[in-house]
C-alpha positions, 0 to 999 in steps of 0.5 A: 309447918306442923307434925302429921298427927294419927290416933292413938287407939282404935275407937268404934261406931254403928249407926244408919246411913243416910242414903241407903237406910241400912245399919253400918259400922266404923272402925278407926285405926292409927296409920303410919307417917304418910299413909293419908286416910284409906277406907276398907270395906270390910262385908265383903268376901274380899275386903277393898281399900279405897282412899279418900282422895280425888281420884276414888270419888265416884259419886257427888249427888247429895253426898260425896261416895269414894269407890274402887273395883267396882265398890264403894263407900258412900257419905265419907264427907263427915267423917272427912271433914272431922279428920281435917279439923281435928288436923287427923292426917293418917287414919285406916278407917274399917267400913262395915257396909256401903255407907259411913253411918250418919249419926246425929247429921253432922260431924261432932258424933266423930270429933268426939270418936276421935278425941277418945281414941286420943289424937298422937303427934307423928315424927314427920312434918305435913306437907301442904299445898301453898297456891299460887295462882287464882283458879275459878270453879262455876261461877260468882253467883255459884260457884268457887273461888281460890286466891293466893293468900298467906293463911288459910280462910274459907268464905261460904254463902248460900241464898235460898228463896225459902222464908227460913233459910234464906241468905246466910254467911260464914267465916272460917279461919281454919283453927280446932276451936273453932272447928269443934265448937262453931262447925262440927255441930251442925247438921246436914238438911233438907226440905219436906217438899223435896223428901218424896223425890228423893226417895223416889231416886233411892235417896235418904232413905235412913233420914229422920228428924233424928239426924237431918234439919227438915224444913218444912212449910211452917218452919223447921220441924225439929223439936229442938230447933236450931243449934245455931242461928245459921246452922244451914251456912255452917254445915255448908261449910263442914261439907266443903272441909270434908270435901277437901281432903280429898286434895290429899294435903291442906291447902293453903288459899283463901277459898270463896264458895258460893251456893255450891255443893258437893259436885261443885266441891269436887270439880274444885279439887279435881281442878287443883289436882289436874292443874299442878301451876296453880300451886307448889307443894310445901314439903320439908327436905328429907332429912340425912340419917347420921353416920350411926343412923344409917344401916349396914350393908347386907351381908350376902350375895345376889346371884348375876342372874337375879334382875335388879 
């Protein structure tokens, strides 16, 4: 077990966001032991909170949207994904627009927002999710795995036809280091054959070779290139992470994906939640304030009418 951990000081962002093209702003406060993450649209007359949990998604097409009355915040899962590696339990996140701003497509531009703000231990321990049970998301060739296992890993596989891409794999072991250093970093992608279509479902309006890795006929087509030879795996798995959180707690398992995404990453965590026999929850007993600790009666009176 560990302490729950928050931040230390608010920390800002703007940028465009993918879909929908508009500029939007993020503002990142500390929350209280057990608060969890919980998004606050802040443009409209009257603000709406919204938390980052299975029961608020609202939409999973090429990205996760969490929503509530009517309202929702669409592209949470790298900013989500950041908050589960960095190990942030308990944030309040101020959303100025309909979507978290993409930035450079991945998920470092918020490791590095949240390493500023300072990240600050809390006094009480994190209760996680300990699987007991197999459970099967899809199926083999696509879909999701969980097994009981004494650790944490998380084993994803993609396989496209396309000459650049292809099949490619990758280990997870759930540690910060490897987090910040090997998955943060790699951004989100797509194919140019597929841009128009997109578009056309009023998609990725805000992309650009700026902030997505566009593959196209001859190759990719961002001048830099690639950051790491199997950028496309492991950003894969930065969307998987980020999709998690949405259980509310980490999840102890050794989780298999295979040519999945974010609607099947959903159908994952909405299965756990729905399926409380597959795991038991792993919580540190409440502990008992001390004599001096305990507080003093209040001293007045209630009328007998009062309901109690």
């Amino acid at each position: 077990m560990r302490y729950q951990r928050t931040i230390d000081s608010s920390v800002f962002c703007s940028g465009v966001g993918l879909h929908t093209g508009q500029v939007t702003s993020i503002r990142l406060h500390p929350a209280p032991e057990d608060h969890g993450i919980r998004l606050l649209r802040t443009d409209l007359r009257r603000p709406v909170a919204i938390r980052a949990i299975a029961e608020q998604v609202v939409g999973t097409t090429l990205s996760t949207s969490v929503g509530a009355d009517g309202v929702s915040i669409q592209t949470v899962e790298h900013l989500l994904s950041a908050c589960a590696g960095l190990r942030v339990d308990n944030l309040l996140v101020e959303v100025e627009g309909p979507e978290i701003p993409i930035l450079d497509g991945s998920a470092a531009p918020f490791v590095e927002l949240l390493q500023k703000a300072g990240i600050k231990k809390q006094a009480r321990l994190q209760p996680y999710l300990r699987l007991i049970r197999p459970l099967q998301i899809g199926e083999p060739e696509a879909g999701v795995t969980v097994l009981p296992a004494p650790f944490p890993t998380l084993s994803y596989t993609i396989d496209f036809a396309d000459a650049v891409v292809k099949r490619q794999q990758y280990l997870y072991h759930w540690t910060e280091e490897e987090f910040v250093r090997d998955i943060a970093p790699a951004r989100t992608f797509g194919f140019l054959k597929d841009v128009e279509r997109m578009r056309a479902h009023g998609l990725i309006k805000g992309a650009s070779l700026d902030n997505a890795v566009v593959v196209g006929e001859a190759g990719v087509m961002n001048p830099e290139g690639l950051r790491f030879p199997d950028e496309f795996v492991r950003h894969k798995v930065l969307d998987l992470i980020g999709d998690l959180t949405l259980l509310g707690l980490p999840l102890v398992a050794r989780i298999t994906a295979t040519c999945a995404g974010h609607a099947m990453n959903f159908e994952l965590v909405r299965a756990l939640r729905l399926q409380p026999d597959v795991w038991v929850k792993v919580a540190p007993e409440p502990s008992i304030p001390s004599r001096e600790e305990q507080p003093a009666p209040l001293a007045l009176s209630l009328p007998l009418s009062l309901p109690l």
